[in-house]
Wavefront OBJ file of the C-alpha trace (Angstrom):
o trace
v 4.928 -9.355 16.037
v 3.041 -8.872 13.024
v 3.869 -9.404 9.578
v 2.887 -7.855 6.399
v 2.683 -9.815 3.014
v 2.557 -8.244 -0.089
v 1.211 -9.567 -3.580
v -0.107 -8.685 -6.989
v 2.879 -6.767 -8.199
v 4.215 -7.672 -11.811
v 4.687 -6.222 -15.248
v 1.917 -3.930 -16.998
v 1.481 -2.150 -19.823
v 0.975 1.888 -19.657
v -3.043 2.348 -19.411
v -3.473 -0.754 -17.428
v -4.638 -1.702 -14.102
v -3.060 -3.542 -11.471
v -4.726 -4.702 -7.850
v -2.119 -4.914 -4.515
v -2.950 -6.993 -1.426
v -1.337 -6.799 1.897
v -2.506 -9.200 4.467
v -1.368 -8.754 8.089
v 0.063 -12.083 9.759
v -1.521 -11.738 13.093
v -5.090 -10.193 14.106
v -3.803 -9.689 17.996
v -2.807 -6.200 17.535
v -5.425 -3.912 15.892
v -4.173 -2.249 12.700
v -5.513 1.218 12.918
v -3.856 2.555 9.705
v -3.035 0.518 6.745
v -1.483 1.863 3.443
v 0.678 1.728 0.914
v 4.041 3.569 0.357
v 6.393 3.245 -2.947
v 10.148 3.815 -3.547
v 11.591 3.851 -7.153
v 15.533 3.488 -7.344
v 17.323 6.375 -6.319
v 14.846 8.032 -4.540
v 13.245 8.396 -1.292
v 10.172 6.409 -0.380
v 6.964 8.195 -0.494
v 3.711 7.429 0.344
v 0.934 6.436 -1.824
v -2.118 5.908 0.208
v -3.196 4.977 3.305
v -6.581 3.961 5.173
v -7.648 4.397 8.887
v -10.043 2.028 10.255
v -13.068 4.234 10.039
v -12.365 4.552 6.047
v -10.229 7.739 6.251
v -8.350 7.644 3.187
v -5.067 9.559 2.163
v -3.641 9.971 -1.135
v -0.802 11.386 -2.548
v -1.840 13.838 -5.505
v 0.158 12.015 -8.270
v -2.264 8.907 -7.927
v -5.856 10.737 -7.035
v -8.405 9.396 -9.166
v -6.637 6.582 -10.465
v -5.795 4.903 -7.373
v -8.129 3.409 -4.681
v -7.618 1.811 -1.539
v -9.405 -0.306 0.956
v -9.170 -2.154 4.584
v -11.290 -5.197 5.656
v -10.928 -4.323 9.610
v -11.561 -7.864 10.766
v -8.875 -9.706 8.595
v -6.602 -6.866 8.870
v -5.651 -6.504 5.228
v -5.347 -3.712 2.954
v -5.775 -3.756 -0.678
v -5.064 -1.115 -3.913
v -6.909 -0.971 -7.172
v -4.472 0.822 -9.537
v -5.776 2.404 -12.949
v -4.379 4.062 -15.664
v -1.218 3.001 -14.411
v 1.811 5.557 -15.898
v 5.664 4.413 -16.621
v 5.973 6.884 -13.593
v 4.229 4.623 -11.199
v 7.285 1.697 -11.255
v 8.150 1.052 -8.305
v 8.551 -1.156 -5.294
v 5.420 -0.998 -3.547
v 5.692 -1.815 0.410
v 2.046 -2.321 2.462
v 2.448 -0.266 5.896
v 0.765 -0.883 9.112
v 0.116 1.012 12.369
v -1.482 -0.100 16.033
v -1.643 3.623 16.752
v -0.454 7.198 16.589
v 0.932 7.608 19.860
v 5.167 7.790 20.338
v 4.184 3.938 22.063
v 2.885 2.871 18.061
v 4.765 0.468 16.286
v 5.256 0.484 12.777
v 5.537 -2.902 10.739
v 6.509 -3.064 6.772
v 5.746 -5.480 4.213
v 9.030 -6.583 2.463
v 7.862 -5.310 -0.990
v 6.173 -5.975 -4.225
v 7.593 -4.712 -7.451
v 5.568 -3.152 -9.812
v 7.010 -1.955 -13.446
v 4.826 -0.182 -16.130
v 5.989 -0.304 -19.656
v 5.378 2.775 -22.109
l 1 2 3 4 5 6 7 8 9 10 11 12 13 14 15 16 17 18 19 20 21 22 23 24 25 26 27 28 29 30 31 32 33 34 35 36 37 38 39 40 41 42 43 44 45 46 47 48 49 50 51 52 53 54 55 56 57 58 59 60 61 62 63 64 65 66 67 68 69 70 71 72 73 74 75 76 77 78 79 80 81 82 83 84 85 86 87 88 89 90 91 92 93 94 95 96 97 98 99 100 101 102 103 104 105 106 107 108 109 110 111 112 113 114 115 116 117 118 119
């Protein structure tokens, strides 16, 4: 099955900028949807933003305009460009993947990349 490995998390100061790369294990399956998803302790993970293979994109509203991500198609990976990063945006960040949208799809997680934002 395919694997999802996350990088790029680490320790920034409020203001600053921080990029997130997921790279998919295995091209055999085609990844339809790629994204990213977040979950700060004690609460419930939530999504962040994701990317369909035609460029779609989805954000939530706390990170429009300061977040942006991308898909290269052919290596299967999926990065985010975060700016004017807030205290509010620590979190572990987990890449997601799809192979489609039917009830058939399967789902595949990254294992997580931690991302803390000082004030």
């Amino acid at each position: 099955q395919v694997q999802l490995v996350e990088s790029g998390g680490g320790l920034v100061q409020a203001g600053g900028s921080l990029r997130l790369s997921c790279a998919a294990s295995s091209n055999v399956f085609r990844l339809i949807i790629m994204g990213w998803y977040r979950q700060a302790p004690g609460n419930e993970r939530e999504l962040v933003a994701t990317i369909n293979s035609r460029g779609r994109t989805n954000y939530a509203d706390s990170v429009k305009g300061r977040f942006t991500v991308s898909m290269d198609n052919t290596k299967n990976t999926v990065d985010l460009q975060m700016d004017s990063l807030k205290p509010e945006d620590s979190a572990v960040y987990y890449c997601y993947a799809t192979n489609g949208i039917s009830v058939e799809a399967t789902n595949f997680w990254g294992k997580g990349t931690r991302v803390t934002v000082a004030s």
